[in-house]
C-alpha positions as CSV (number, residue, x, y, z in Angstrom):
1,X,11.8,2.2,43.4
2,X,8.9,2.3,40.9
3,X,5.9,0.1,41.1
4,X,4.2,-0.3,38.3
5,X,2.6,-4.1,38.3
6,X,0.2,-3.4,35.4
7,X,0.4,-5.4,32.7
8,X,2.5,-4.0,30.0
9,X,0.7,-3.2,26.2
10,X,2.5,-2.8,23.1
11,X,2.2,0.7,23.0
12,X,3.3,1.2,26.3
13,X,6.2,-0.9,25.9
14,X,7.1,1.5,22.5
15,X,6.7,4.5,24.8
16,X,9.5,3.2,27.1
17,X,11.7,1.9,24.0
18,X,11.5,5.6,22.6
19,X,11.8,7.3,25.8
20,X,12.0,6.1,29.4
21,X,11.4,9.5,30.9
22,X,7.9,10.0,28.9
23,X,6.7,6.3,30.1
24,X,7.2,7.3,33.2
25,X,5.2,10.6,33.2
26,X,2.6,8.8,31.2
27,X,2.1,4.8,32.8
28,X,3.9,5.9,36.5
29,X,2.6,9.5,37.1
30,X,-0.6,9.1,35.5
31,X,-0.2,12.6,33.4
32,X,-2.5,12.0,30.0
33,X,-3.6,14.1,27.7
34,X,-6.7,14.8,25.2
35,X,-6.4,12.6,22.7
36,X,-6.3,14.7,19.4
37,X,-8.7,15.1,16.3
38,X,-6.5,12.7,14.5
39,X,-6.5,10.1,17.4
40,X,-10.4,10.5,17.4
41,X,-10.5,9.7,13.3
42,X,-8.6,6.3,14.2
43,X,-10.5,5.6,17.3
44,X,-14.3,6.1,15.4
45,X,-12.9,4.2,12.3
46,X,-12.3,1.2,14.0
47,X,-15.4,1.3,16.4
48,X,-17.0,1.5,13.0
49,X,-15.2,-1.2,11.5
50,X,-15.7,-3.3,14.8
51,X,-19.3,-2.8,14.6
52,X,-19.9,-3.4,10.7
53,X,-19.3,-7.2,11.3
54,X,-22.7,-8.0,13.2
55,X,-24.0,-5.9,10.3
56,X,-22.7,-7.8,7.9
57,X,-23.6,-11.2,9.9
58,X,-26.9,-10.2,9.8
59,X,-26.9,-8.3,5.8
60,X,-24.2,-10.0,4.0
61,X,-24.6,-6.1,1.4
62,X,-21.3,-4.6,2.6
63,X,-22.6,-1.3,1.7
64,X,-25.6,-1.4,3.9
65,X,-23.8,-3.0,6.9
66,X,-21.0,-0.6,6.3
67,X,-24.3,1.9,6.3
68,X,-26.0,0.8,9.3
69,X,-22.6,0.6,11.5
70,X,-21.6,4.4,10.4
71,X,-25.0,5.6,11.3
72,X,-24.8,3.8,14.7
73,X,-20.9,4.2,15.8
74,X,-19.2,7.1,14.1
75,X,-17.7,9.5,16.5
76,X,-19.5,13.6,15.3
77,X,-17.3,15.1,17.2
78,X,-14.1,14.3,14.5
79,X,-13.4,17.4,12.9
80,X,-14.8,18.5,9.2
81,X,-11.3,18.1,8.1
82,X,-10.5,14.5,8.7
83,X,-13.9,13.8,6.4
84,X,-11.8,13.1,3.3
85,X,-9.4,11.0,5.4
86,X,-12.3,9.2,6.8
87,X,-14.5,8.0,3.5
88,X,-11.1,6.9,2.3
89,X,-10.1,4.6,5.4
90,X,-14.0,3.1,5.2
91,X,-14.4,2.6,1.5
92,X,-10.9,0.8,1.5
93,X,-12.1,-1.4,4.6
94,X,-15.2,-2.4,2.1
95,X,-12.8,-2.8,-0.4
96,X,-11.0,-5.3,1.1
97,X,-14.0,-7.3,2.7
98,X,-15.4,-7.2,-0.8
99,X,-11.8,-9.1,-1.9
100,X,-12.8,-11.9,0.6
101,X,-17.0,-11.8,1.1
102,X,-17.5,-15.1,2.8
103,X,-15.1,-15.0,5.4
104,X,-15.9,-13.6,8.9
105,X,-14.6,-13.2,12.1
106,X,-14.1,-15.1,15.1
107,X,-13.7,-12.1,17.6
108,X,-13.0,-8.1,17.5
109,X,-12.0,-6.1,19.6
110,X,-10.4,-9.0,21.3
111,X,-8.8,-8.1,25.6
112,X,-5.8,-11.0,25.6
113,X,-4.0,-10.4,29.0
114,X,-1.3,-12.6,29.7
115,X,0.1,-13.7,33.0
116,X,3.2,-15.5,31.7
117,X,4.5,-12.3,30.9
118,X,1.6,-9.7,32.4
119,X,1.3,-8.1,28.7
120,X,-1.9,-7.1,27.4
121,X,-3.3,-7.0,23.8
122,X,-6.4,-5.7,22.2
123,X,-6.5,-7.1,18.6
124,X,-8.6,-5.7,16.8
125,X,-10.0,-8.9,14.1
126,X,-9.3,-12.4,15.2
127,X,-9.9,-14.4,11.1
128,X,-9.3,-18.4,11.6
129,X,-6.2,-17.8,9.4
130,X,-4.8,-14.7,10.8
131,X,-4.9,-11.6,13.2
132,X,-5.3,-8.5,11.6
133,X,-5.1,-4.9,13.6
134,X,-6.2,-1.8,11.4
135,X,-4.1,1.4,10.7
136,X,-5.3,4.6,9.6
137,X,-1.9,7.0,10.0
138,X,-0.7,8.7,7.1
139,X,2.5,6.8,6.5
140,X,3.0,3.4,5.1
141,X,6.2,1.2,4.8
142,X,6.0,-2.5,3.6
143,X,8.6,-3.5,6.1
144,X,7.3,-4.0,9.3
145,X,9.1,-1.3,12.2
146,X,9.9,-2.8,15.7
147,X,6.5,-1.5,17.7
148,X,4.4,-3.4,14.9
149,X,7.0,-6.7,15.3
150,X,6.3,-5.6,18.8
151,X,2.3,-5.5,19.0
152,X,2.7,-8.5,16.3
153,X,4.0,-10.6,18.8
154,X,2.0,-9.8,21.6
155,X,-1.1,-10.3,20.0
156,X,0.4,-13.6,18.6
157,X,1.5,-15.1,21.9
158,X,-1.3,-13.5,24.4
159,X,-4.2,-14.9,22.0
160,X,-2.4,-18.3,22.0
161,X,-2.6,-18.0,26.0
162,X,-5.6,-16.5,26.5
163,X,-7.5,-19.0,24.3
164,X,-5.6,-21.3,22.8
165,X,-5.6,-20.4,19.3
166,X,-2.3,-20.7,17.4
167,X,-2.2,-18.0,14.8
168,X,1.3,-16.7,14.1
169,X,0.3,-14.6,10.4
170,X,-0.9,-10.9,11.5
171,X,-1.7,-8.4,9.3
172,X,-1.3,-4.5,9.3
173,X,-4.8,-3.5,7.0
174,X,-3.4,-0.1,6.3
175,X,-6.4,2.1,5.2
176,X,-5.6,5.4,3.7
177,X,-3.4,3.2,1.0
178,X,-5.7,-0.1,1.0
179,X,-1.8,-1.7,1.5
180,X,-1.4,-4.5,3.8
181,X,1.8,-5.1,6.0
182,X,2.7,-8.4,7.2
183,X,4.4,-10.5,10.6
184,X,4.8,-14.0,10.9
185,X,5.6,-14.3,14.3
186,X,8.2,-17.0,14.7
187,X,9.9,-18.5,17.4
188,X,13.0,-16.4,17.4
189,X,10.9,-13.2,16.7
190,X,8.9,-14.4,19.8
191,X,12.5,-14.6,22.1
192,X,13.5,-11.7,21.1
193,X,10.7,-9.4,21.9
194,X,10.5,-11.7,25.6
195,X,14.0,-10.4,26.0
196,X,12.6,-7.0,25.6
197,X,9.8,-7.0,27.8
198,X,11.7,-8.4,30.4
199,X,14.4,-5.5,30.2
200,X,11.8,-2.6,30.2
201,X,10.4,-4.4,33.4
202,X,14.0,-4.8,34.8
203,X,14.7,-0.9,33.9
204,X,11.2,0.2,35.5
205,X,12.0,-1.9,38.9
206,X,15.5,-0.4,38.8
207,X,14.0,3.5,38.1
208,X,15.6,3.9,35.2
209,X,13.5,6.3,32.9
210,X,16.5,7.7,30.5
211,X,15.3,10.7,28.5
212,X,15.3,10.5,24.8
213,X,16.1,14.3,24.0
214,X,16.1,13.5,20.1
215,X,12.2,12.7,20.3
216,X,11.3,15.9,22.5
217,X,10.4,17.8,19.2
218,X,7.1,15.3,18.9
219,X,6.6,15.0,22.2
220,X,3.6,15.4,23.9
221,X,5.1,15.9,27.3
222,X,8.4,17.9,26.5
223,X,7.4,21.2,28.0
224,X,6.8,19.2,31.5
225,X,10.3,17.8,31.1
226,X,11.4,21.4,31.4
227,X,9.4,22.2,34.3
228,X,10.0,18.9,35.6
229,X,10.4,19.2,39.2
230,X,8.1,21.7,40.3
231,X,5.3,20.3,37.4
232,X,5.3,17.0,39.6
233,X,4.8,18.4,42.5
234,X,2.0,20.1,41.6
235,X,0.4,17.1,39.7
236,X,-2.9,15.7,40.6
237,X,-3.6,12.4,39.3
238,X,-7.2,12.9,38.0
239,X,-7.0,16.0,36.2
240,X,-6.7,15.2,32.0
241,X,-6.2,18.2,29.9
242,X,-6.0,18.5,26.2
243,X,-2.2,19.7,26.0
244,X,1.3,19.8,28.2
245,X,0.6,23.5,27.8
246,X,-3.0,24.0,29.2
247,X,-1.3,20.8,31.8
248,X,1.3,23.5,33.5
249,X,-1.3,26.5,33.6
250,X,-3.3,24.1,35.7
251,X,-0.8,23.3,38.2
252,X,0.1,27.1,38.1
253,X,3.4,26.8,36.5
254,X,5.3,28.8,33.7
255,X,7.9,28.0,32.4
């Protein structure tokens, strides 16, 4: 039987939904990867965009707070190529601060952990009106798919927890289209995604991982899943490497 007691995040909980047998190579194992050059453009805009509110608390001239945070917090390591993608995500965050100048944020980069359900949630802008997470992938739909109702709802519910603050409006600040995306989390949007949890929990205590073949074309881990057997065996824990590829040389593997 699989243990895994720690507390469940949005994203993990999307892993499992899209395929078991990658959640359990990635949250049971322990077998990460690298994160990519795109993955390192999404995590430095929003430390940026974290940062640029003491800035701003301090210089109300979003330019110059949006300045002074760059200067300080922007990842140099993200590739040349993503500059383009970059200077579009931060001019449409100014851009949309400049829409509403006065209001600031409670909290950022907020850790709600949640011991009702054991979820965990790191918003990314608590407003007094509203929650708002920022995206910065290519693709942009004004419907809302099931991991953003999904994160939506966890952030929702886990802030309300965590520190009492009722805010059921999030938003989805989407920042290569300077489009917004919205949830209101209501109470049957809130039982249904409980239901959900509590089945991925059931499935994990239960060991059931079921392979989603139809996903293995994008999947980071589809090469172990070939190698499967032998690959685990051969896996140590603390070893991250920057592809499934460079993974199975290390454990002396081909396929």
């Amino acid at each position: 039987m699989a243990e895994y007691n720690k507390p469940l995040s949005p994203s993990s909980i999307t892993t499992y939904i899209g395929c078991g047998y990658q959640f359990y190579l990635k949250y049971i194992k322990g077998i990460k990867f690298e994160s990519g050059d795109a993955a390192a453009l999404g995590s430095s805009v929003h430390k940026v965009n974290e940062m640029f509110w003491p800035e701003y608390k301090k210089n109300p001239n979003i330019i110059e707070a949006m300045n002074a945070s760059i200067n300080t917090y922007w990842d140099r390591k993200v590739g040349e190529e993503y500059t383009d993608a970059a200077h579009t995500c931060l001019n449409n965050f100014m851009a949309i601060v400049g829409e509403n100048p006065t209001i600031v944020p409670l909290y950022t980069e907020l850790r709600c952990e949640n011991p009702v359900n054991n979820t965990v949630a790191i918003i990314d802008t608590v407003f007094p009106s509203r929650i708002v997470d920022y995206k910065t992938s290519t693709q942009y739909t004004q419907k809302p798919k099931q991991p953003n109702i999904i994160q939506a709802v966890i952030c929702s519910q886990n802030l309300k927890e965590c520190f009492g603050l009722d805010i059921p409006k999030v938003e989805y600040w989407y920042l290569r289209f300077h489009k917004y995306q919205f949830v209101n989390v209501t109470s049957e949007l809130i039982e249904e995604i409980n239901q959900i949890i509590k089945q991925v929990r059931k499935d994990i205590s239960n060991d059931k991982f079921p392979k989603n073949e139809k996903s293995c074309f994008f999947c980071d881990y589809s090469l172990i899943c070939r190698a499967e057997k032998k690959a685990l065996e051969k896996h140590n824990k603390k070893i991250e490497v920057k592809s499934c590829k460079q993974y199975l040389n290390h454990v002396q593997l081909q396929l």
